[in-house]
Backbone bond lengths (Angstrom), bond angles and torsions (degrees), N, CA, C in turn:
res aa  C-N    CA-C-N  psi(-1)  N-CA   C-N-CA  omega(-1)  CA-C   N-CA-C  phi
1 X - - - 1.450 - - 1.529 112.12 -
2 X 1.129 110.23 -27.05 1.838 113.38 176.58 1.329 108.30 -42.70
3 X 1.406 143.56 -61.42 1.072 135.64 178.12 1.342 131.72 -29.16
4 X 1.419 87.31 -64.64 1.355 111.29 173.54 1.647 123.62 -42.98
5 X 1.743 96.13 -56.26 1.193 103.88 160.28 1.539 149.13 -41.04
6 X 2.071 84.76 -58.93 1.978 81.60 159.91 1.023 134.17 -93.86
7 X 1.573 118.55 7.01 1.462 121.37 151.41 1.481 121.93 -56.86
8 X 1.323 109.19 -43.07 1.479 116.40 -175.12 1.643 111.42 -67.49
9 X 1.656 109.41 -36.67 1.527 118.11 161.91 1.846 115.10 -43.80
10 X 1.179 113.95 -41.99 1.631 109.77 -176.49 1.599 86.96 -96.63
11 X 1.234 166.27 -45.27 1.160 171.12 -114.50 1.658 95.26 -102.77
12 X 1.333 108.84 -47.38 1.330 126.31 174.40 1.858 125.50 -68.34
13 X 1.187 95.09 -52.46 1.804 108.12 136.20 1.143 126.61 -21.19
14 X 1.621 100.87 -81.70 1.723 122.46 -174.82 1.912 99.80 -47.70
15 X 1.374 125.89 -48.40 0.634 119.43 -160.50 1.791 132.40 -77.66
16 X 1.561 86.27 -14.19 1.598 113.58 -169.83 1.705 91.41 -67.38
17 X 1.554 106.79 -47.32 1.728 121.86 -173.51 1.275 94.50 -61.55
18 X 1.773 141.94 -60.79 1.028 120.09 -161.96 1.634 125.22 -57.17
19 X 1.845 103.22 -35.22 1.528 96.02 175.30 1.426 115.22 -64.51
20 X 1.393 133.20 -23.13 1.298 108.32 -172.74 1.731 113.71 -91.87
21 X 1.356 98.07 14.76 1.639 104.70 166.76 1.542 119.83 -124.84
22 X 1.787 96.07 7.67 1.608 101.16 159.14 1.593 120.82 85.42
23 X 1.205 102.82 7.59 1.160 152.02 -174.31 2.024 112.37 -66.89
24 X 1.094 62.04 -40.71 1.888 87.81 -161.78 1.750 91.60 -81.87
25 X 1.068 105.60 -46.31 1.503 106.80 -157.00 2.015 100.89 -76.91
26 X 1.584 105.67 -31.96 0.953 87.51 169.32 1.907 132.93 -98.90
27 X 0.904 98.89 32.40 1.435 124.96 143.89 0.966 128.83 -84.65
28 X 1.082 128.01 -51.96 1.383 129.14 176.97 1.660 121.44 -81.40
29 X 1.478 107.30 2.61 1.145 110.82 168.65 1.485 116.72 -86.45
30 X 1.662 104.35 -46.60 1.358 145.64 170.49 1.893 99.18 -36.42
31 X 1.448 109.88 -53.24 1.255 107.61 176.89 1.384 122.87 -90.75
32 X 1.068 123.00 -35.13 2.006 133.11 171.34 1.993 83.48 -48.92
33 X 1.316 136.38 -65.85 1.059 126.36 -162.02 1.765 125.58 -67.51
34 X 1.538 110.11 -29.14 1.074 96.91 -179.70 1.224 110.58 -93.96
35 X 1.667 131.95 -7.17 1.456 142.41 177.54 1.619 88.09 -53.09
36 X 1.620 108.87 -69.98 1.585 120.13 -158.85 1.874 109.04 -49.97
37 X 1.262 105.61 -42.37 1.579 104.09 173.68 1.518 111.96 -71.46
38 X 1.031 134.77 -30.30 1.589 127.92 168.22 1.089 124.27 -64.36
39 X 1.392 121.97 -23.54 1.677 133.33 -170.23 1.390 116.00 -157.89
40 X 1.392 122.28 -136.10 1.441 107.46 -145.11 2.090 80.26 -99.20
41 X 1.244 96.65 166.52 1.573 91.66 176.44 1.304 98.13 -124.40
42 X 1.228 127.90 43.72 1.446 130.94 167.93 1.806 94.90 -122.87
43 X 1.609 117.99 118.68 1.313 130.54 -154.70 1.595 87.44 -91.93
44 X 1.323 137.01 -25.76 1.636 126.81 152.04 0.888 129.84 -38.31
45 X 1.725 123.33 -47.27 1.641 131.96 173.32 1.270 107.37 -93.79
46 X 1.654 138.44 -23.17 1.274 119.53 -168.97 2.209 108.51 -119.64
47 X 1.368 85.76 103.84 1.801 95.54 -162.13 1.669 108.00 -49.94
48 X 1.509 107.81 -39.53 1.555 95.15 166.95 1.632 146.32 -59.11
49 X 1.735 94.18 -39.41 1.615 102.42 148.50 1.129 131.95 -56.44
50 X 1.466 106.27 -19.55 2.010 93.33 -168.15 1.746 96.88 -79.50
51 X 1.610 98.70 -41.44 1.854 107.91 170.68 1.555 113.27 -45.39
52 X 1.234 112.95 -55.25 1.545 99.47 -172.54 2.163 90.79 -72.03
53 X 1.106 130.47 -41.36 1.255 105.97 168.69 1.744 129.79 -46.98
54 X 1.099 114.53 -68.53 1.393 127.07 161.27 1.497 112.19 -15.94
55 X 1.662 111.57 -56.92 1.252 117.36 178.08 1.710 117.20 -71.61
56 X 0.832 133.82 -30.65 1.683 147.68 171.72 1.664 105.74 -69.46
57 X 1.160 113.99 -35.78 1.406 119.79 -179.67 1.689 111.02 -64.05
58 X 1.844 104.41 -50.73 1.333 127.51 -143.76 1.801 72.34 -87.21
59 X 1.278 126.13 -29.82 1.824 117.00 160.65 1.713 135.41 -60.30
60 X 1.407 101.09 5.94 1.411 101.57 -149.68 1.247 133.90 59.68
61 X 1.383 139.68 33.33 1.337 156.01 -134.94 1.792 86.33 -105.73
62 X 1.397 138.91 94.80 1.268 107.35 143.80 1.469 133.08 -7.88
63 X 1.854 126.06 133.51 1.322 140.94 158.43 1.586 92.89 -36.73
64 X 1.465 99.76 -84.17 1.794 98.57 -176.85 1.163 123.77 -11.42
65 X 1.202 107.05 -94.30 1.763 121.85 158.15 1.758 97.96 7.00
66 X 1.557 107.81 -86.21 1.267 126.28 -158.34 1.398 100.46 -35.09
67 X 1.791 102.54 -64.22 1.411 124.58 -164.49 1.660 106.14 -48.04
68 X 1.470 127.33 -43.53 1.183 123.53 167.87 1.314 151.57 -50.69
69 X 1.477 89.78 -39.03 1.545 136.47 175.49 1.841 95.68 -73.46
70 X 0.643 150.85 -40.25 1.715 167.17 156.91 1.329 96.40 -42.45
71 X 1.493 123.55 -74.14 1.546 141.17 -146.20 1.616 93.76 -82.42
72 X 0.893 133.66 -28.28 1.334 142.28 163.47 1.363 115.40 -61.50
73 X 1.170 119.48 -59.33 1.172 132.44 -171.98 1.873 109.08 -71.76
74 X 1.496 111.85 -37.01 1.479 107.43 166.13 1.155 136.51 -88.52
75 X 1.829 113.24 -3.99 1.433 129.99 178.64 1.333 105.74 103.38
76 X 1.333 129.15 -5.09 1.677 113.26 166.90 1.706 113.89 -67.84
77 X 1.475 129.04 -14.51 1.230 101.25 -177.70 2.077 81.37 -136.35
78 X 0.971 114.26 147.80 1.444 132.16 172.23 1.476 116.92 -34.25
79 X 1.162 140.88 134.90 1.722 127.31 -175.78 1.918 103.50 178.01
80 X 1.111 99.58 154.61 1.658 105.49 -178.41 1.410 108.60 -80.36
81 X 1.114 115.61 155.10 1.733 119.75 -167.43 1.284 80.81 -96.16
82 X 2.000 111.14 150.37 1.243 118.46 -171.84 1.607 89.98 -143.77
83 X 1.228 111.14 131.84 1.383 125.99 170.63 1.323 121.27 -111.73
84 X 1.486 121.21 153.53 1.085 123.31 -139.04 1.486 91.93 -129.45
85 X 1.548 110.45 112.32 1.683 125.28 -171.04 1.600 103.53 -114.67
86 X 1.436 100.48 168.99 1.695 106.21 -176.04 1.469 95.82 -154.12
87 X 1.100 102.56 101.34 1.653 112.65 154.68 1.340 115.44 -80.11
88 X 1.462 117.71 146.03 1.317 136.92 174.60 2.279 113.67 -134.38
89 X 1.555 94.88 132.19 1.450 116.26 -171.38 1.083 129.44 -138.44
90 X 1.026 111.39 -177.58 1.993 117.22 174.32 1.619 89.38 -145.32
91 X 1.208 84.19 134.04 1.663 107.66 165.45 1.626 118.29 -120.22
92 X 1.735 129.78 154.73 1.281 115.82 155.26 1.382 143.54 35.54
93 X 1.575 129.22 65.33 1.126 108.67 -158.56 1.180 101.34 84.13
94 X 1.168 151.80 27.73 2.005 136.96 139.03 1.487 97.15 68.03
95 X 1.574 121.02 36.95 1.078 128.02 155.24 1.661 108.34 -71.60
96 X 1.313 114.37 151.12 1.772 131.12 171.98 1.134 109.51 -93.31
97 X 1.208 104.22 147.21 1.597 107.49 -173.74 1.746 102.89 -149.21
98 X 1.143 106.10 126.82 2.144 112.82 164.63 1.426 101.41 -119.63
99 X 0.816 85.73 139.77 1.846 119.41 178.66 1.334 131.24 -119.27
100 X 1.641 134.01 78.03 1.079 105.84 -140.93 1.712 87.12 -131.86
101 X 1.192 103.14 129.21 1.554 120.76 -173.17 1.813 123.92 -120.28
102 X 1.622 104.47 154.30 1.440 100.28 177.67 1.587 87.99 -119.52
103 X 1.092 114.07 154.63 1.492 139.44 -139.42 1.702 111.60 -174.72
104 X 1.500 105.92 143.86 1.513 98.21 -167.60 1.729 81.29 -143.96
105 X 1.460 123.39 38.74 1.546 121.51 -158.40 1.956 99.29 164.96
106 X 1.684 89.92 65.40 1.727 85.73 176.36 1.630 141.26 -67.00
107 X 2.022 77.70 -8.42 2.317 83.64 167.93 1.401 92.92 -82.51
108 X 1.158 138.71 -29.88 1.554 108.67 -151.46 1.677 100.28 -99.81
109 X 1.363 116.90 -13.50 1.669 111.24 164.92 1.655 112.66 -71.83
110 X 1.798 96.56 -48.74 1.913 81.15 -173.18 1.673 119.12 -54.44
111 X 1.798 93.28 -35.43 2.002 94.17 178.17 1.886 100.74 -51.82
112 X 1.146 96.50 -31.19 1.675 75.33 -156.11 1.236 126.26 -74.44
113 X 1.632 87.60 -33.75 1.989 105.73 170.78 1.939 107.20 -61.91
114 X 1.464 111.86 -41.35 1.367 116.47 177.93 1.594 101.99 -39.48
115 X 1.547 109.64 -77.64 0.833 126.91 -173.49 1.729 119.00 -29.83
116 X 0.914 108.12 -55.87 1.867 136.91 -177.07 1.633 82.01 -55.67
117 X 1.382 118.73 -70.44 1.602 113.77 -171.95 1.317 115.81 -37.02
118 X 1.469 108.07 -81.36 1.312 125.89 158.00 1.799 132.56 -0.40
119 X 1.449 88.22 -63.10 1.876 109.76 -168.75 1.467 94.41 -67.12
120 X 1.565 113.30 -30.80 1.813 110.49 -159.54 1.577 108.89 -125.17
121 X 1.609 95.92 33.73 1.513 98.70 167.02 1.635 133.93 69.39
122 X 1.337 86.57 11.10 1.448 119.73 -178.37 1.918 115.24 -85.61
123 X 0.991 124.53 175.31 1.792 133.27 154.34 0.944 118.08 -133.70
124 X 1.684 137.80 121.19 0.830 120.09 149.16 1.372 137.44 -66.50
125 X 1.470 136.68 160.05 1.413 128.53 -149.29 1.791 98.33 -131.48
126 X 1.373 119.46 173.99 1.332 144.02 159.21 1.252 109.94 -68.66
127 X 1.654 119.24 137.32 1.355 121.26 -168.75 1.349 96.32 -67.43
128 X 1.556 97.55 157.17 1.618 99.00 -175.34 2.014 110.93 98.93
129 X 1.135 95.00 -46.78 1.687 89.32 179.04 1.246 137.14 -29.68
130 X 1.577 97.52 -44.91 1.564 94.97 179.19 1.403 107.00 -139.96
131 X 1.368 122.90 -16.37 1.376 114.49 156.82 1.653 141.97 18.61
132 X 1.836 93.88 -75.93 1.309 109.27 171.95 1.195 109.20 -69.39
133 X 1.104 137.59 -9.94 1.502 106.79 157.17 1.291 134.46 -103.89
134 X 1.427 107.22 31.27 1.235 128.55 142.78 1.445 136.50 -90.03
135 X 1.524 129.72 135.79 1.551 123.53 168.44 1.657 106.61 -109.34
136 X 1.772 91.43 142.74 1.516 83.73 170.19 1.432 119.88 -91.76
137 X 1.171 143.82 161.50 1.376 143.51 179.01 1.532 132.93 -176.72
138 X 1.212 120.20 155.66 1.538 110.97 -158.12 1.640 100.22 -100.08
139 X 1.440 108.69 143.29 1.597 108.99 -174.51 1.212 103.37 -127.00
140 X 1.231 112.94 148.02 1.557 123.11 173.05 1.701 108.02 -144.64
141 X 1.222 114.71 107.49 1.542 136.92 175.07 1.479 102.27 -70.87
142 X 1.592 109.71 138.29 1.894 104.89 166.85 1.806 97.81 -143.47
143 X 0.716 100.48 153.70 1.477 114.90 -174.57 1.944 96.48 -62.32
144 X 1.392 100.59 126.69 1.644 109.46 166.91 1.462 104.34 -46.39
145 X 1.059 116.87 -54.61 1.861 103.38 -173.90 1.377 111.00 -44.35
146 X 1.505 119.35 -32.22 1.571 119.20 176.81 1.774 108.70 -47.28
147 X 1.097 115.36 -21.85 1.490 97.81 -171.80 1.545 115.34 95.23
148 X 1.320 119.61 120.80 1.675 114.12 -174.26 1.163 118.70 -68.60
149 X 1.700 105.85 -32.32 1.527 118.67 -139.52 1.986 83.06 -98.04
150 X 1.117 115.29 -35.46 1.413 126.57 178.61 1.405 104.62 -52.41
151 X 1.676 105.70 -51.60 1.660 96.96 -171.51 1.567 100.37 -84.46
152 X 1.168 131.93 -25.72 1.316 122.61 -171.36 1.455 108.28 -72.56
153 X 1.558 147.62 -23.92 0.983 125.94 135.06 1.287 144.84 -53.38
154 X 1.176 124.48 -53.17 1.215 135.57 163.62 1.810 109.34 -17.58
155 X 2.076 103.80 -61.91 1.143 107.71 -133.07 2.210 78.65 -86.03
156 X 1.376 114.76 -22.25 1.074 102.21 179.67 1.513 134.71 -74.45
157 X 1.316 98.66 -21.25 1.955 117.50 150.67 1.161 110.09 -57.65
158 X 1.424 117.44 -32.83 1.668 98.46 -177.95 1.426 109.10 -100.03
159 X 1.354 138.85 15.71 1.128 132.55 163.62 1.254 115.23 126.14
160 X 1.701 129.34 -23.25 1.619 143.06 -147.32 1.561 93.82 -71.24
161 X 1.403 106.55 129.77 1.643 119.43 154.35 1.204 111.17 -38.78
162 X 0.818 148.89 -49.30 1.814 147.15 -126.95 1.249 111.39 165.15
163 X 1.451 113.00 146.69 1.478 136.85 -171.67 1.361 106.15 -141.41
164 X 1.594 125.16 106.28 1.238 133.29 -179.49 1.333 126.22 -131.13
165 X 1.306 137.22 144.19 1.295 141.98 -179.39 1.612 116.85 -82.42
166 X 1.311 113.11 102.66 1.018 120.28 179.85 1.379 133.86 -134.93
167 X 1.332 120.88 164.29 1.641 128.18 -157.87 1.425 119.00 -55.57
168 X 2.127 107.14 12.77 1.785 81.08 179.85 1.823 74.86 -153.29
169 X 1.474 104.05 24.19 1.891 124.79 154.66 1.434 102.06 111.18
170 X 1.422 119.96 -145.16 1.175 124.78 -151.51 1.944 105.53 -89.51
171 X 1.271 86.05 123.58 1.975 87.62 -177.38 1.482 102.51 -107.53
172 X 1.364 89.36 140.04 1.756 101.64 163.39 1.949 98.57 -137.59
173 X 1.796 78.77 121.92 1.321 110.92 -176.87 1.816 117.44 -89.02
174 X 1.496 126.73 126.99 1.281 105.43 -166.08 1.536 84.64 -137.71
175 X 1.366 116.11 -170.99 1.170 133.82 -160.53 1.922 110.14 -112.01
176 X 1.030 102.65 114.46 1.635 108.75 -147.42 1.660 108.65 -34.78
177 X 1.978 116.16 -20.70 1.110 87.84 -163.83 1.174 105.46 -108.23
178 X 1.769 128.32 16.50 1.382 148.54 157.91 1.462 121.13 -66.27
179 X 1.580 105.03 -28.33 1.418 115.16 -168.41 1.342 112.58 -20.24
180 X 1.376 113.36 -76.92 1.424 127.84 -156.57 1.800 112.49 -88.23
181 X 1.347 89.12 -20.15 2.054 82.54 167.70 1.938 95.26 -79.26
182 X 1.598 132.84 -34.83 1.610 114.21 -173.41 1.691 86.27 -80.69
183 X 1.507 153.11 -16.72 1.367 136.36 -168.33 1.575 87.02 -77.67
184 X 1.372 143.30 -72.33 0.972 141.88 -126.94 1.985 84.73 -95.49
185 X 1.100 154.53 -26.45 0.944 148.39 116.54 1.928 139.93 2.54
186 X 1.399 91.21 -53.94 1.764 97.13 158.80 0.818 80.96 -92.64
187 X 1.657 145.46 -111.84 1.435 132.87 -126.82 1.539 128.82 -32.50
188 X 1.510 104.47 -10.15 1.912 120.36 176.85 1.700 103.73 -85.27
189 X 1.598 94.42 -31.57 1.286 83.99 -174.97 1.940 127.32 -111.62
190 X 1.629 88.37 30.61 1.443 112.44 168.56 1.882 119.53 113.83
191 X 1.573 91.84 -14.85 1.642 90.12 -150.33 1.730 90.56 -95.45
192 X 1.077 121.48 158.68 1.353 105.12 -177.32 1.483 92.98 -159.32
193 X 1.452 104.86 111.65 1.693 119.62 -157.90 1.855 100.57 -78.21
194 X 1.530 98.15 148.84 1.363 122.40 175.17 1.353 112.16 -23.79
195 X 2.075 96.02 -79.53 1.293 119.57 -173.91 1.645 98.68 -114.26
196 X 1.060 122.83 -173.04 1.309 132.30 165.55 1.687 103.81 -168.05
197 X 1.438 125.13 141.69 1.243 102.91 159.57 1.854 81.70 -169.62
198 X 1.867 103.84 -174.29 1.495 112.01 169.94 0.848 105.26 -119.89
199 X 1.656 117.38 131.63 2.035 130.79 -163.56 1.561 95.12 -138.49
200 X 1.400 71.62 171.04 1.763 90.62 157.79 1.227 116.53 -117.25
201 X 1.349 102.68 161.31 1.431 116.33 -164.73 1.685 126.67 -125.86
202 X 1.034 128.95 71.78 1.235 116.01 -170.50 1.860 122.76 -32.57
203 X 1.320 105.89 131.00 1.318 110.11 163.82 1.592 134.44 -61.31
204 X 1.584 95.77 -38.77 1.514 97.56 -176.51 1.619 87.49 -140.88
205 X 1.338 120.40 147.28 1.431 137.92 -164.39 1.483 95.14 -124.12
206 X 1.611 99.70 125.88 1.974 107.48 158.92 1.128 115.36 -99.18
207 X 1.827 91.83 132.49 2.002 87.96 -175.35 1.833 104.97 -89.45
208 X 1.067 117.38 162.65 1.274 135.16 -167.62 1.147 105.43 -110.00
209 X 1.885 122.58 153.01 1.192 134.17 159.88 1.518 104.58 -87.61
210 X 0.823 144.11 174.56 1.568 156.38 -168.19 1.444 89.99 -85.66
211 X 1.163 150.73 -66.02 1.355 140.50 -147.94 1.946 102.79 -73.50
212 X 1.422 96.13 -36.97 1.400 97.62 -173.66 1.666 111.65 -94.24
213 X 1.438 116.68 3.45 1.229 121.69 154.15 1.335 126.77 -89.43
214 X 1.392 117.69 -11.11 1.359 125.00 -178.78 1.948 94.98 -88.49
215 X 1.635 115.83 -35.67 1.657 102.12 165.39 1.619 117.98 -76.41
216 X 1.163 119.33 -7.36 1.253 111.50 -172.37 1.398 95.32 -84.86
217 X 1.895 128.28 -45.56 1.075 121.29 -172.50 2.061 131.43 -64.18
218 X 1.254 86.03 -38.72 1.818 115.25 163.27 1.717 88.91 -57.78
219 X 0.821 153.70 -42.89 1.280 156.48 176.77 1.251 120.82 -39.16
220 X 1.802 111.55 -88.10 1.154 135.52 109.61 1.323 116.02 40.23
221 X 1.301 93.61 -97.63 1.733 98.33 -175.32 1.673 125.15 -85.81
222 X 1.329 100.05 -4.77 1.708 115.29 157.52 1.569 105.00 -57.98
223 X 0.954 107.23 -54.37 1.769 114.70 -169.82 1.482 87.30 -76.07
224 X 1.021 146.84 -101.77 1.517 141.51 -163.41 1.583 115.74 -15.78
225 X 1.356 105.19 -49.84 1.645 114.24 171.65 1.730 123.49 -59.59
226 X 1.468 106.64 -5.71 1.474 100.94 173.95 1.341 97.37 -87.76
227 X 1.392 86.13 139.24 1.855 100.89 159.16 1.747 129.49 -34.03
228 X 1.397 96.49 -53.34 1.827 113.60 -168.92 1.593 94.62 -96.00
229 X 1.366 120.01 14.69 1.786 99.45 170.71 2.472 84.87 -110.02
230 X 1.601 88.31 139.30 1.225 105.90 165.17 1.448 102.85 -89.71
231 X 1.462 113.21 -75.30 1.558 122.29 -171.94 1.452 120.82 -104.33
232 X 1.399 110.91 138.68 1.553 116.67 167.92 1.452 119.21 -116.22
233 X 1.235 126.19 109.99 1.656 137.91 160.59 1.028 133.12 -85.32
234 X 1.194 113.29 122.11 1.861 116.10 178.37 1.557 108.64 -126.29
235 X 1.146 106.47 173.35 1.602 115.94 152.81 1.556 120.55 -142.78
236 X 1.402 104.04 56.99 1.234 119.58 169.23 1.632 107.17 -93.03
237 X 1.441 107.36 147.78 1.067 130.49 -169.97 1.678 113.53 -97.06
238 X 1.294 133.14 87.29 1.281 110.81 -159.74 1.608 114.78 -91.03
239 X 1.566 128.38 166.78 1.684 112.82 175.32 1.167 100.40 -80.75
240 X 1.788 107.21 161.00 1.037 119.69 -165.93 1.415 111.82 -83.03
241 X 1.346 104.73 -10.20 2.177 117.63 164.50 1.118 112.34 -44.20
242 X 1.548 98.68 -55.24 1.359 108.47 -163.67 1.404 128.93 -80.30
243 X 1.352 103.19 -32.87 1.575 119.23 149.74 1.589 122.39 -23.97
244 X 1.554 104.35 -65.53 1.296 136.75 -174.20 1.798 100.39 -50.21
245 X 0.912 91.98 -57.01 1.867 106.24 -166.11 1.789 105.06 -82.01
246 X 1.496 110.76 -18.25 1.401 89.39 176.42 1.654 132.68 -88.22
């Protein structure tokens, strides 16, 4: 899980920069809209919308905003159909990489992700490449002051696989399609987690030398910087120097 972990530490970073360049928001618009056109667009009946809502909210995202981003997405207000692609790679060091983008123009995303591979010494791969060594799963972060033993009951009444101590506090890990019956579960029973969301997870993490973590990271944030990529996954292992300093 370390990887995972201090990837998500600069990932978390990356992301602080995208909201103040607006960045953030249009992602999360990008996703509130194509959730609502795939399924129900009422975020009461459809558990993935209320998440990408929840998450836009927990951004400061105007209701409006939301409400539009919805109406778009179900055909009440005009908008480009956006499909939802997944690239898979190796980067630097036989690091893994998912890439998973909404796109309304699938030549000009795959060139771009190619490209991104390419420029930073990377390959992109055939679906399937690296996949399996990813798990999907639902996470919910709570602040260490919450108490472990507090959330580890709680989260095991409500169903959660696993309860672990980790680099951004106490995680409770659930099973993607439990997520939101164990989220709405702690939150009944007081605790009401940091972050919450459904990721992937690398199984096995490569640790890096500093030179080849500084290409994996330039990497990294090549892919994050396209427009049509929402999410970036790795299971690179980064040093803890570099951590420190980024």
């Amino acid at each position: 899980m370390a990887g995972h972990s201090k990837w998500a530490n600069i990932q978390h970073r990356k992301n602080s920069q995208d909201a103040k360049r607006g960045k953030l928001f249009t992602r999360l618009i990008r996703e509130i809209t194509s959730t609502a056109r795939q399924g129900d667009a009422d975020p009461n009946t459809n558990p993935r919308l209320r998440l990408a809502v929840d998450r836009a909210l927990a951004a400061n995202m105007t209701r409006d905003t939301i409400e539009r981003a919805i109406k778009r997405g179900s055909g009440e207000l005009q908008g480009a159909a956006l499909e939802e692609i997944r690239y898979e790679g190796y980067g630097p060091g036989g690091v893994a990489i998912i890439v998973d983008c909404l796109s309304d123009n699938r030549t000009r995303t795959v060139g771009e992700v190619r490209h991104a591979f390419t420029k930073h010494h990377g390959n992109l791969g055939a679906d399937g490449s690296v996949s399996y060594l990813f798990n999907e799963c639902g996470v919910l972060v709570f602040s260490p002051d919450t108490g472990e033993d507090k959330v580890m009951e709680a989260a095991l009444n409500a169903g959660a696989e696993d309860v672990i101590d980790g680099d951004q506090g106490i995680e409770v890990l659930t099973d993607p399609a439990a997520f939101h019956a164990v989220k709405e579960a702690m939150e009944n029973a007081g605790l009401k987690p940091l972050s919450s969301e459904i990721t992937m997870r690398a199984a096995i993490s490569v640790p890096l030398e500093p030179a080849q973590a500084q290409n994996v990271l330039e990497l990294l944030e090549a892919l994050e910087n396209l427009d049509d990529v929402q999410t970036v996954y790795s299971n690179a292992e980064f040093p803890d120097e570099m951590l420190q300093a980024s």
